[in-house]
N, C-alpha and C positions, 0 to 999 in steps of 0.2 A: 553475669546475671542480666537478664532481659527487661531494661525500666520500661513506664508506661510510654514515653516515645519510641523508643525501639519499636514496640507492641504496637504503636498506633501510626509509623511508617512501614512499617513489616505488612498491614492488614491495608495500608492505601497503593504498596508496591501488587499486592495479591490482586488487588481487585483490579489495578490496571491493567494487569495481566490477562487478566478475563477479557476486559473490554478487548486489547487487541488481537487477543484467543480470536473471539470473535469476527472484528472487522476482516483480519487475515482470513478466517474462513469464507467469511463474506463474499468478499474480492475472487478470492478462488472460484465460487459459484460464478459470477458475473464477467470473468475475463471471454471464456471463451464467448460468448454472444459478442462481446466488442469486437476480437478478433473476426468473426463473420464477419460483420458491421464494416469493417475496414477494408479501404480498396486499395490502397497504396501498399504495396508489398512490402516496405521494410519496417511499415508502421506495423502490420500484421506481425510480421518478425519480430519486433522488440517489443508487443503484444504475447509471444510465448514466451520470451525473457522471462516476462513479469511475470506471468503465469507459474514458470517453476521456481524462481525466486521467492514468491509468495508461498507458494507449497514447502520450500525450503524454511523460509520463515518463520510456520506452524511449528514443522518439526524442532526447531531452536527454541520458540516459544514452550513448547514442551518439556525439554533440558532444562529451561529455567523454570517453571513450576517445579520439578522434579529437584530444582538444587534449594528450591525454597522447601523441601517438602510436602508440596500439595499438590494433589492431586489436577490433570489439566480440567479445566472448566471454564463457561464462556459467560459474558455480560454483554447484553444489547449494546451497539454503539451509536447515537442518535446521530453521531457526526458521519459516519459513513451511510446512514440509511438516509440523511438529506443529501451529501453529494448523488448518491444511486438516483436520488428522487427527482432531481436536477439531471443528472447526467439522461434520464430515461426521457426528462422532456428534453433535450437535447434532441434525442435518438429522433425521436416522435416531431419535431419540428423541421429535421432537415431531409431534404432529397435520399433516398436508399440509395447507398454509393457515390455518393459526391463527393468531392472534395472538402465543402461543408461540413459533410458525417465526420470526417476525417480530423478536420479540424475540432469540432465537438467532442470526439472520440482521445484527441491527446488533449484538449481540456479537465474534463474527467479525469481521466488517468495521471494526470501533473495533480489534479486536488486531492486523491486518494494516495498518491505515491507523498506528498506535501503533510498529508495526515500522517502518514508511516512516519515521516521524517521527526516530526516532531513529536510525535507518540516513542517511539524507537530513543530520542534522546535524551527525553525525560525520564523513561522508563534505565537507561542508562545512567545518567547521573544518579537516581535516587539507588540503582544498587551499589553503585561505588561508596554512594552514602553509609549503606547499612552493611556493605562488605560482603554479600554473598560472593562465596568460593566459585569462580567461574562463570556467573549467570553474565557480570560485564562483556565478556567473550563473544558468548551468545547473541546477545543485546547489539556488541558493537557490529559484530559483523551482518544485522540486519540491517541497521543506519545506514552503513557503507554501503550496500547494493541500494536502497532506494534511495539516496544521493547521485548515487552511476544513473539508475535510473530517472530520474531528473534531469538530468545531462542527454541522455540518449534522448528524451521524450522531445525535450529542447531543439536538439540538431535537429530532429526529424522536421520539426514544425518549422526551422530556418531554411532547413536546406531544400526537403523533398516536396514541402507545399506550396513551396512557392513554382517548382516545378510542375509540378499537378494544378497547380491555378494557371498555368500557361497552357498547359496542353488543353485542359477545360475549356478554357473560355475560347479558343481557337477551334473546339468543334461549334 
């Protein structure tokens, strides 16, 4: 039998659900413009990573509504439409195609993959909490890819900009 806490983590797991329903859709509209945006080719590359990652995401995000019994549905998320809003004066502030952009561009993407991270493990412990049959599953293996992703976003920003700020500033 279902007490009033059960009941009133059951309906805070549901709602956060929503909220990252949404952000993940979110992200998905807005990748590919970064991807333009980006001139360094493996940044571009680990730019479609994310992209089907995220899309992959939804769909897991789906299973778990589904193992909750509810139907998928989305809730605004204020913390991604301020990174977007930040990330956009980014965009709007730096040279088209520079190294800059680029650097702006995995700023962004570390603070939306940073949101997943921590949305994705919260969203995980509280199922472990309440026990749904497989939603954990679902959950972890979002985590894990935008943790990789964190990683990749990272090398790119050690390795490849510092080469692209060389070749930059020597034209």
């Amino acid at each position: 039998m279902e007490t009033q806490q059960d009941s009133n983590f059951r309906a805070f797991l549901i709602e956060q659900l929503k909220v990252a329903y949404w952000a993940d859709k979110k992200i998905v509209e807005v990748l590919p413009a970064l991807q333009k945006a980006a001139s360094i080719a493996k940044l571009k590359e680990i730019l479609t990573i994310f992209l089907e990652e995220k899309k992959n995401h939804i769909i897991r995000l789906e299973h778990a509504f589904s193992r909750a019994d509810e139907p998928p549905a989305t809730k605004r998320c204020q913390e991604i439409i301020g990174i977007l809003a930040e990330g956009n004066k980014i965009m709007d502030d730096t040279q088209g195609r520079s190294v800059l952009r680029d650097v702006g561009i995995i700023f962004m993407a570390k603070k939306l993959v940073h949101y997943g991270i921590a949305t994705y493990g919260a969203l995980l412990t509280l199922s472990q909490i309440i026990t749904y049959e497989h939603m954990d599953e679902v959950l972890h293996e979002n985590l894990v890819e935008s943790e990789k992703m964190d990683s990749s976003l990272t090398a790119i920003a050690k390795n490849d900009i510092n080469i692209e700020t060389d070749r930059e500033s020597k034209e």
